[in-house]
C-alpha positions as CSV (number, residue, x, y, z in Angstrom):
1,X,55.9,69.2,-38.0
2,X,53.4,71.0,-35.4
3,X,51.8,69.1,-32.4
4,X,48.5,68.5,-34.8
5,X,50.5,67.1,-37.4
6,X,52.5,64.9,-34.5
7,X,49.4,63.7,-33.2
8,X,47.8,62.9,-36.2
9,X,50.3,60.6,-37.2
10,X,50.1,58.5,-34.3
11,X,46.5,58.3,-34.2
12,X,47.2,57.1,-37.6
13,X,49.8,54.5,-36.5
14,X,47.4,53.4,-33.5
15,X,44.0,53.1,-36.1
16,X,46.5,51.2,-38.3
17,X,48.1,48.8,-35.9
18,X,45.9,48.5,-33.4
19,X,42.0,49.5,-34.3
20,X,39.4,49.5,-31.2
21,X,36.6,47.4,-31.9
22,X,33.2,48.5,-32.8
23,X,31.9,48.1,-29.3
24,X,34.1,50.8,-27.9
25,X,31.6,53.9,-27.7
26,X,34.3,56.2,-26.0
27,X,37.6,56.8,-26.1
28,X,39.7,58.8,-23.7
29,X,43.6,60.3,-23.8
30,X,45.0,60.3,-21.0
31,X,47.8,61.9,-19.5
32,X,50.8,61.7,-17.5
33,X,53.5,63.7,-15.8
34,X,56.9,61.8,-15.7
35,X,59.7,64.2,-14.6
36,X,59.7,67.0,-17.1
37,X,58.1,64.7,-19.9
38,X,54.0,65.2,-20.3
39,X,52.9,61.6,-22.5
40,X,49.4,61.0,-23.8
41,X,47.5,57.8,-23.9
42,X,45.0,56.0,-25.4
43,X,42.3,53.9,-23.7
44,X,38.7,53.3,-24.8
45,X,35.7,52.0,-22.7
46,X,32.7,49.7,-24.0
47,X,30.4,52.1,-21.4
48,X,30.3,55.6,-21.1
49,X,28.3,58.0,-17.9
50,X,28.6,61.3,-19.0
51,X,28.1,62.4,-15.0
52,X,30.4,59.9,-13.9
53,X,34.2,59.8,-15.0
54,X,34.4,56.9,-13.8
55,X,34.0,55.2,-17.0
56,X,37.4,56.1,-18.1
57,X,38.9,53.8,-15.7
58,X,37.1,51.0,-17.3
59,X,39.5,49.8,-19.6
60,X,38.0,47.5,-22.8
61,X,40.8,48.7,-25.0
62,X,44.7,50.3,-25.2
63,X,47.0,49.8,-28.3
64,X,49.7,47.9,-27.6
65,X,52.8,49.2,-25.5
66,X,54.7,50.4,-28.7
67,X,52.2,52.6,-29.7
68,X,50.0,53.4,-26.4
69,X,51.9,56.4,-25.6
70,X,53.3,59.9,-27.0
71,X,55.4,61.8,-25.2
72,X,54.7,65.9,-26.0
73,X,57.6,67.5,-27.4
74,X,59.5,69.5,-25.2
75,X,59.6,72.6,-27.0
76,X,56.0,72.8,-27.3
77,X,55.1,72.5,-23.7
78,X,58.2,74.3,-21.8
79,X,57.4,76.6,-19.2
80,X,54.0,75.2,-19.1
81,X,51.8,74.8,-16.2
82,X,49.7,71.3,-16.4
83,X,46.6,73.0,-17.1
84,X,47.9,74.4,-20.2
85,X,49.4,71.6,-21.2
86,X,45.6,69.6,-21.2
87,X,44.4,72.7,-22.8
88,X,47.0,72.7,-25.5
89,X,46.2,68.8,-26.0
90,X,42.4,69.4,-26.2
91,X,42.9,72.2,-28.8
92,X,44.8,70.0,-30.7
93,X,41.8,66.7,-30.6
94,X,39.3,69.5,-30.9
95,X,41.2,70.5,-34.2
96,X,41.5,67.2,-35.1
97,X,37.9,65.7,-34.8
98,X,36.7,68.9,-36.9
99,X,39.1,68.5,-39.7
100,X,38.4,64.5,-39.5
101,X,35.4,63.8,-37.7
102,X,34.9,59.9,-39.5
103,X,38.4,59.1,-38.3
104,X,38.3,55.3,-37.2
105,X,39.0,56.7,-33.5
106,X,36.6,59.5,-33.5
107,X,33.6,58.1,-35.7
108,X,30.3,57.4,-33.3
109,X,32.7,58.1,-30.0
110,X,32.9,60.3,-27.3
111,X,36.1,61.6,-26.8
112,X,37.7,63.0,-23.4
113,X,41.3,63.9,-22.4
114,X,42.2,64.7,-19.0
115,X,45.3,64.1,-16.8
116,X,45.2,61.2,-14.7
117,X,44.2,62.8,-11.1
118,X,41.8,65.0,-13.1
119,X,38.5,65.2,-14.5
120,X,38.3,64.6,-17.7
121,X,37.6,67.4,-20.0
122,X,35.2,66.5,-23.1
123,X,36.1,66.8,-27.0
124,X,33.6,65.2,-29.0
125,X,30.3,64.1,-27.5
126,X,29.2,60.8,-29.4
């Protein structure tokens, strides 16, 4: 499977098992750095302030523990500075939310990705 196809499925898994509510308007993925691991996460907001990030730190909604986060395979990300990394993320939602666009996660939502010390970087405005 490719990383679209890997991160299909557990958007999938996460719409299935743990579906954000109809008052989330905007839903970020975050990410992390945890030794040579990169994982992305879910969270969604009930507000969104397209010139403050801000928002994203306003946490209405996160799947549960199980199926918050998703660790990037190694092989796609090796040698990778962090930058490329969120770009190759983004690529992949931006892929994503054209091929699927009235996906339970994307429908009527802005959707951002970004690294947690970052700003975030947009996908879909709402």
């Amino acid at each position: 499977m490719n990383l679209t196809e890997l991160v299909s499925d557990w958007i999938k898994k996460v719409e299935k098992e743990n579906p954000p509510g109809q008052d989330i308007v905007a839903i970020n993925f975050g990410m992390m750095q945890s030794g040579k691991n990169h994982m992305v996460y879910i969270t969604g907001a009930e507000v969104y302030d397209a010139d403050d990030d801000d928002w994203a730190g306003e946490i209405d909604y996160q799947p549960i523990r199980a199926n918050k986060y998703f660790t990037l395979p190694a092989e796609t990300i090796t040698g990778l500075k962090r930058a490329k990394v969120l770009e190759l993320v983004a690529d992949t939602l931006k892929q994503l939310v054209k091929a699927e666009p009235g996906r339970l996660l994307f429908a009527n939502r802005v959707i951002t990705a970004n690294y947690d010390d970052g700003d975030l970087t947009v996908i879909k405005k709402g």
